[in-house]
C-alpha positions in Angstrom: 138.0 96.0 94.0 136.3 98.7 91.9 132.6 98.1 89.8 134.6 98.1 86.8 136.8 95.0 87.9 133.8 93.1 89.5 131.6 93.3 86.2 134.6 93.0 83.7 135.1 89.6 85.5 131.9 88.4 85.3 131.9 89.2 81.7 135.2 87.1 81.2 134.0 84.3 83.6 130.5 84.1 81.8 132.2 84.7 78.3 134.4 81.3 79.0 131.6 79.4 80.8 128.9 79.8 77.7 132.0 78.5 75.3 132.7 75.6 77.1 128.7 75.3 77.2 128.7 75.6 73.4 131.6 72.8 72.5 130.1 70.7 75.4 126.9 70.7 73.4 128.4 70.6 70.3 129.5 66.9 70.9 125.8 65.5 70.9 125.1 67.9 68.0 127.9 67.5 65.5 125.7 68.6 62.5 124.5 71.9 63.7 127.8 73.7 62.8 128.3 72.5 59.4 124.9 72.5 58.1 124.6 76.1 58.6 128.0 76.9 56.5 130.0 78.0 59.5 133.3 77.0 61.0 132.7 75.2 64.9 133.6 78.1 67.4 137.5 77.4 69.1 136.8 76.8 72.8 138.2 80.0 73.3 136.3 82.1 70.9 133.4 84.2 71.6 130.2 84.1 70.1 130.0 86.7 67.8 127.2 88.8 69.6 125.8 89.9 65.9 124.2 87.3 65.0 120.5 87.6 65.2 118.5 85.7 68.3 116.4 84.4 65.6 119.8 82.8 63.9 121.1 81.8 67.4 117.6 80.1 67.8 118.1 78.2 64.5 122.2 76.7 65.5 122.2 76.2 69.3 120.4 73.1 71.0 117.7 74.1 73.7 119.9 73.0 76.4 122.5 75.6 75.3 119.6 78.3 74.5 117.9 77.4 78.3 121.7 77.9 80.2 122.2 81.0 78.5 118.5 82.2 79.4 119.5 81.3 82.7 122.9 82.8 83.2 121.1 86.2 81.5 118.3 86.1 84.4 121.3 85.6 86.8 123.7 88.5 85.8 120.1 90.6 85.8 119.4 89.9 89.4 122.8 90.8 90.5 122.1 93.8 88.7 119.6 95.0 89.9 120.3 94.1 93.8 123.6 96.1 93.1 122.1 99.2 91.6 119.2 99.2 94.5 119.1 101.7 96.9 117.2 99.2 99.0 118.1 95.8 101.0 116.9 93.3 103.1 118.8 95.0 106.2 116.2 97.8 106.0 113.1 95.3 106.7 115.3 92.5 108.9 113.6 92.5 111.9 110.8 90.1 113.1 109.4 92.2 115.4 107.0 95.1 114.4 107.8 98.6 115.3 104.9 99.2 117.6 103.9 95.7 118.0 101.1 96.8 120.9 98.3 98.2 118.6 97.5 99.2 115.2 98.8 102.3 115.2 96.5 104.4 117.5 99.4 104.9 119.9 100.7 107.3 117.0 98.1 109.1 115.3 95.3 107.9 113.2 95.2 103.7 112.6 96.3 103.8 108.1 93.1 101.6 107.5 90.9 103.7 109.7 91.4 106.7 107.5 90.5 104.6 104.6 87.2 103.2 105.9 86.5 107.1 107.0 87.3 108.3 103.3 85.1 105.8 102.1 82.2 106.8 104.5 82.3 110.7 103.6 82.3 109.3 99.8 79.0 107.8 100.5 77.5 110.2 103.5 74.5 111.0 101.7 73.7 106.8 102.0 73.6 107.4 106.2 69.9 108.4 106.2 66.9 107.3 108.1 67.0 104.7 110.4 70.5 103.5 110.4 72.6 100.2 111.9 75.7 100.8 113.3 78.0 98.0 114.7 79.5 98.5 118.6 78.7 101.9 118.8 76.9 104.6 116.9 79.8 107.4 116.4 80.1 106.8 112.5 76.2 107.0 112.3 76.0 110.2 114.2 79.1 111.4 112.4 78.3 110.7 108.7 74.7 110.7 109.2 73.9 114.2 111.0 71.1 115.6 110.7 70.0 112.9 108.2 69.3 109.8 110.7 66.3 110.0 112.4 67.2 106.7 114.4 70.4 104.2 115.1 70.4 101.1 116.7 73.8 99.1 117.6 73.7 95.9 117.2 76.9 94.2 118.8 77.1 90.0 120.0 77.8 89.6 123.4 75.7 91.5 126.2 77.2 93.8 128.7 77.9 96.8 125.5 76.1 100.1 127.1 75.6 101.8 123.8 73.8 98.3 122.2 70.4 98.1 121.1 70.0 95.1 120.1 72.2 92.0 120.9 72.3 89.2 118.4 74.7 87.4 116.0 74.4 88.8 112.6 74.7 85.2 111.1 71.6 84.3 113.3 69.5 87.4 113.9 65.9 86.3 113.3 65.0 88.7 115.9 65.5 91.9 114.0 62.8 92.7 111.8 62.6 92.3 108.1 63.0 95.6 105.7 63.7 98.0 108.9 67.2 99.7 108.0 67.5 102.6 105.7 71.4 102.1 106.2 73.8 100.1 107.6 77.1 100.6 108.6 79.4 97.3 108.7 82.7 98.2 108.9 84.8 95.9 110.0 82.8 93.1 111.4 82.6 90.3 108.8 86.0 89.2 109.5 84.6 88.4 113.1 81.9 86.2 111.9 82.6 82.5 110.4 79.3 82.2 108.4 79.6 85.1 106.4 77.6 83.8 104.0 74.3 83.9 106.4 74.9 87.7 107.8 75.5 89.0 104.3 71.8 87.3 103.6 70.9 89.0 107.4 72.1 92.5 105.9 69.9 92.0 102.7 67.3 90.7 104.4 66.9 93.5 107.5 67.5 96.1 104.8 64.4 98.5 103.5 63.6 98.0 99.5 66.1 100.2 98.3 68.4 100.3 101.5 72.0 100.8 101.5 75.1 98.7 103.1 78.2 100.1 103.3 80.8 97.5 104.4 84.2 97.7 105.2 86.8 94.5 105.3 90.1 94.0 106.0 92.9 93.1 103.0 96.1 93.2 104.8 96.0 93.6 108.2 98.1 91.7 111.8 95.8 90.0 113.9 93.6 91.5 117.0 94.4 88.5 119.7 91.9 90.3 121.9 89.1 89.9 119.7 90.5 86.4 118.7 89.8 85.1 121.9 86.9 86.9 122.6 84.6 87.0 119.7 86.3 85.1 116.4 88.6 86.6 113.8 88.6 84.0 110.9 88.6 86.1 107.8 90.6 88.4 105.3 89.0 89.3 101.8 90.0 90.3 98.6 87.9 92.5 96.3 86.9 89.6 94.0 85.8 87.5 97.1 83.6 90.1 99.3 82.4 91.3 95.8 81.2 87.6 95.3 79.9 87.1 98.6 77.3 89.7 98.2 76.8 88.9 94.6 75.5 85.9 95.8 72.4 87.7 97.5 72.7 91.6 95.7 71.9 92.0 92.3 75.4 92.1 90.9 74.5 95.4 89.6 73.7 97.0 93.0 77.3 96.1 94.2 80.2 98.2 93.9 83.9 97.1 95.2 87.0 99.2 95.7 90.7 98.6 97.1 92.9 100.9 99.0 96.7 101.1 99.6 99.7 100.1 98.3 103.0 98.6 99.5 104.2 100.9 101.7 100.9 101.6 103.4 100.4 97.7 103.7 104.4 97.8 105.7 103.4 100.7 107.5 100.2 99.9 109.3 101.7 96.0 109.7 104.3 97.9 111.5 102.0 99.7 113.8 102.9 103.4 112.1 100.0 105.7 111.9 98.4 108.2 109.2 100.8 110.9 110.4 103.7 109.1 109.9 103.1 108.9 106.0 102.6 111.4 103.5 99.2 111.8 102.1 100.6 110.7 98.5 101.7 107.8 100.3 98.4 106.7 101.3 96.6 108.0 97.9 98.3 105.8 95.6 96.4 102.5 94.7 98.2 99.7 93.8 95.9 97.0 93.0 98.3 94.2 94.1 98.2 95.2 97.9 95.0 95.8 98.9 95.1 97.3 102.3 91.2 98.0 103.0 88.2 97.2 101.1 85.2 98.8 100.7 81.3 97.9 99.4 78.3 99.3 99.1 75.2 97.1 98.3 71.3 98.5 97.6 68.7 96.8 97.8 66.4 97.0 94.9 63.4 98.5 95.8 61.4 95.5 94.3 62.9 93.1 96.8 64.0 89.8 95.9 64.4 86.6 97.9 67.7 86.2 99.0 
């Protein structure tokens, strides 16, 4: 059966459904017809599709106007399924491609190249003394010749490159107003009271200090650090944005998104930054927000968080 047949039945079958709709209603409304000036349609007579909606609006009964609305939104959706060059046979499967990692197996993990692209943004900010998280490789690597010291500050003991072992939601150890910079990228979804290490950040931070934070949007869970250390969180803009706000001056906060549908697919999938274009990673689409990035200053008059 060609298009042509398919759609010219559906018009017949909807044409002869919405009369029969029409006289149905017609006998709880027998007024309608008359008081307009106009014969009642035969039950096998089509609405004269000139009329105006506005006149339609004014001579049909809700109930009629509603089961058209709805057989409209039906014929749509056919529509546009039937004109798609996509299905769900393209996405049926339940198991991700590379289920055994993030992508690293590939190429570059798609939300490591957008915490990276954040950090070269804001490279000038890795100055001083800074705080890195597990390991110091984006300090030495954005920072340069800038930092004059890095400490690591990771939770459990037994990390070779950690300076200082501590829970950031309970570090009363570290000194007040020591960091020039720190570096938290991906750690807050490990910790449960977020809310006391974003007032730890502010409070280990020098008067005029920087945090740059990363935080996952969309992204599978890490079992591994599950069941080792916590993994409790995933943010959107608006809520790590309020979290600091809650301690930064809202002023000294700045929030961005990154990615889009088919990044978001992609790195749930386990495909890497080579498997994608570089348009497809570029493009922002605020409704899939991959990764998300935040930088905080202190102000240099420091207030009490």
């Amino acid at each position: 059966m060609t298009g042509g047949v398919v759609f010219g039945r559906i018009g017949v079958e909807f044409k002869d459904l919405a009369a029969d709709k029409i006289l149905a209603d017609r006998e709880h409304a027998p007024a309608i017809f008359p008081s307009v000036g106009l014969e009642p349609p035969a039950a096998n007579s089509w609405w004269p599709p000139v009329i105006a909606k506005d006149f339609l609006k004014t001579i049909l009964p809700s109930s009629t106007r509603r089961w058209l609305r709805g057989q409209q939104l039906r014929g749509e959706r056919f529509l546009r399924r039937f004109k798609s060059d996509a299905n769900l046979d393209s996405l049926r499967r339940t198991i991700p491609v590379n289920p055994d990692d993030y992508g690293e197996s590939r190429g570059q993990c798609i939300d490591r190249y957008y915490i990276e692209k954040f950090l070269a943004e804001h490279a000038d900010d890795v100055r001083g003394r800074v705080l890195d998280f597990a390991d110091d490789t984006y300090a030495r690597r954005f920072g340069g010749s800038k930092v004059v010291k890095v400490d690591v500050l990771h939770v459990c003991e037994g990390n070779p490159h950690a300076t200082i072992v501590a829970d950031l939601a309970c570090s009363e150890q570290i000194p007040s107003d020591t960091f020039d910079c720190i570096l938290c990228t991906q750690v807050l979804l490990l910790i449960y009271d977020v809310h006391a290490a974003v007032r730890t950040l502010y409070r280990i931070l020098k008067p005029g200090g920087v945090v740059l934070v990363t935080a996952p949007g969309i992204q599978k869970i890490d079992r591994v650090d599950r069941e080792r250390e916590g993994e409790y969180w995933r943010f959107t803009t608006l809520s790590l944005r309020r979290l600091f706000e809650e301690v930064f001056p809202r002023d000294h906060v700045e929030v961005k998104a990154c990615g889009n549908v088919l990044a978001a697919i992609s790195f749930l999938h386990g495909f890497a930054v080579e498997d994608l274009r570089r348009e497809d990673l570029e493009y922002c689409d605020p409704d899939f927000e991959v990764s998300i990035s935040l930088r905080a200053v202190k102000p240099k008059a420091a207030l009490t968080p």
